[in-house]
C-alpha positions as CSV (number, residue, x, y, z in Angstrom):
1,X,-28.6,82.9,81.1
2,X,-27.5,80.7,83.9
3,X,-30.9,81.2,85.5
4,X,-32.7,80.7,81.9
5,X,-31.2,77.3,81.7
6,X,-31.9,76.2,85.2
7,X,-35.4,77.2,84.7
8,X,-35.8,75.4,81.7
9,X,-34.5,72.3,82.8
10,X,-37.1,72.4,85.7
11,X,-40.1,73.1,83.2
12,X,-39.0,70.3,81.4
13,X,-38.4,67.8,84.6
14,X,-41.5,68.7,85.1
15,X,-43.1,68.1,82.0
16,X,-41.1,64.5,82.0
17,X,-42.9,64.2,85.3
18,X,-45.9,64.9,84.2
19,X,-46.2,62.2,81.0
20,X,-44.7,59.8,83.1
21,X,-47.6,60.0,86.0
22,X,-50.7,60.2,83.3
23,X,-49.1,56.8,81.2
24,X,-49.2,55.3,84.2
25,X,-52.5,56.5,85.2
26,X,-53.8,55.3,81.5
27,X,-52.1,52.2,81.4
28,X,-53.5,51.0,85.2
29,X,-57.0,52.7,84.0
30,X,-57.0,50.8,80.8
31,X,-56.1,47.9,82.9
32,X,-58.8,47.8,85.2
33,X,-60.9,48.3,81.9
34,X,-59.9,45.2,80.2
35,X,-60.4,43.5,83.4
36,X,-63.8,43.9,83.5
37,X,-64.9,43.8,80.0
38,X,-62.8,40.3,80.1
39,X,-64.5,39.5,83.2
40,X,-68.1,40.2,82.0
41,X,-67.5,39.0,78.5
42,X,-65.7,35.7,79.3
43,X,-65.2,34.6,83.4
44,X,-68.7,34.9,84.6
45,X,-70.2,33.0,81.6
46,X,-67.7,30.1,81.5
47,X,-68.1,30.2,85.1
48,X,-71.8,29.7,84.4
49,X,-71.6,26.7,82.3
50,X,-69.0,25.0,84.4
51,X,-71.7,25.2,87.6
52,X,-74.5,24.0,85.1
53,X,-72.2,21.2,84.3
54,X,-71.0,20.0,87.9
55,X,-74.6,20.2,88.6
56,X,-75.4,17.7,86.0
57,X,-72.7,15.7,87.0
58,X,-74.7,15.7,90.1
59,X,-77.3,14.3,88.3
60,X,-79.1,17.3,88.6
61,X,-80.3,17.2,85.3
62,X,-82.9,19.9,84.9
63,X,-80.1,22.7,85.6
64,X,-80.5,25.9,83.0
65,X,-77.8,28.0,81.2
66,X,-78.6,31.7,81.8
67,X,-80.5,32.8,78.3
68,X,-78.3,35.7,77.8
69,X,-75.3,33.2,77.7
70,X,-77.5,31.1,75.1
71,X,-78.1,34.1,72.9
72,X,-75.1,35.0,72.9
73,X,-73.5,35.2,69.1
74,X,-69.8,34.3,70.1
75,X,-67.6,31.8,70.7
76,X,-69.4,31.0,74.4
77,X,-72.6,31.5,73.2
78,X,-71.8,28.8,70.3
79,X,-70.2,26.3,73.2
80,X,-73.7,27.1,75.4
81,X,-75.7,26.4,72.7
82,X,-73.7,22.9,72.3
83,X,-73.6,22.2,75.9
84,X,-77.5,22.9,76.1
85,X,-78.0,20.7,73.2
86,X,-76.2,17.8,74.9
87,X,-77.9,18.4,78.0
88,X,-81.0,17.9,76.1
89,X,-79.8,14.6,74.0
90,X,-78.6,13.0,77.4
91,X,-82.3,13.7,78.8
92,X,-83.2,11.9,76.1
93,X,-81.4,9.2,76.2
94,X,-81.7,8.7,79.7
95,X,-85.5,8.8,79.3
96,X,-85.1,6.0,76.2
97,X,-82.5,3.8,78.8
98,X,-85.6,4.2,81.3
99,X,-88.2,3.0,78.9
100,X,-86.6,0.1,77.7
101,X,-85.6,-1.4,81.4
């Protein structure tokens, strides 16, 4: 029984072994997921509009946002869509400043 016991414990060191090395695995997989969803989904748009935007500051006024950032229905999308929308107002005025010197 002695041996029973022993070999249960292994099988069950084992085992303990065994979840603990896969919920690691899954947690650093799902990790390196959520990195890269966040990344395409939220750094390399806002990264985007900030270079459109020091470009403008630049005076560099005819600088595009990407159109798949523009057509985009969330929250980055919306602030795109306001950014272009400024972009486009300041053209404006700028042009209207121009006229009127």
């Amino acid at each position: 029984t002695s041996e029973a016991v022993t070999g249960y414990e292994e099988n069950l060191n084992s085992l303990y072994l065994t979840i603990i090395i896969e919920s690691v695995l899954s947690i650093l997989i799902m990790l390196v997921i959520g990195y890269f969803a966040s990344y395409v989904a939220v750094i390399k748009p806002v990264k985007a509009l900030t270079e459109v935007a020091t470009a403008i500051s630049r005076g560099q006024l005819d600088a595009k946002i990407d159109q798949k950032i523009l057509d985009s229905s969330d929250e980055i999308g919306g602030l795109a869509k306001a950014f272009d929308r400024t972009m486009v107002s300041l053209k404006l005025a700028m042009k209207a400043n121009q006229n009127n010197s």
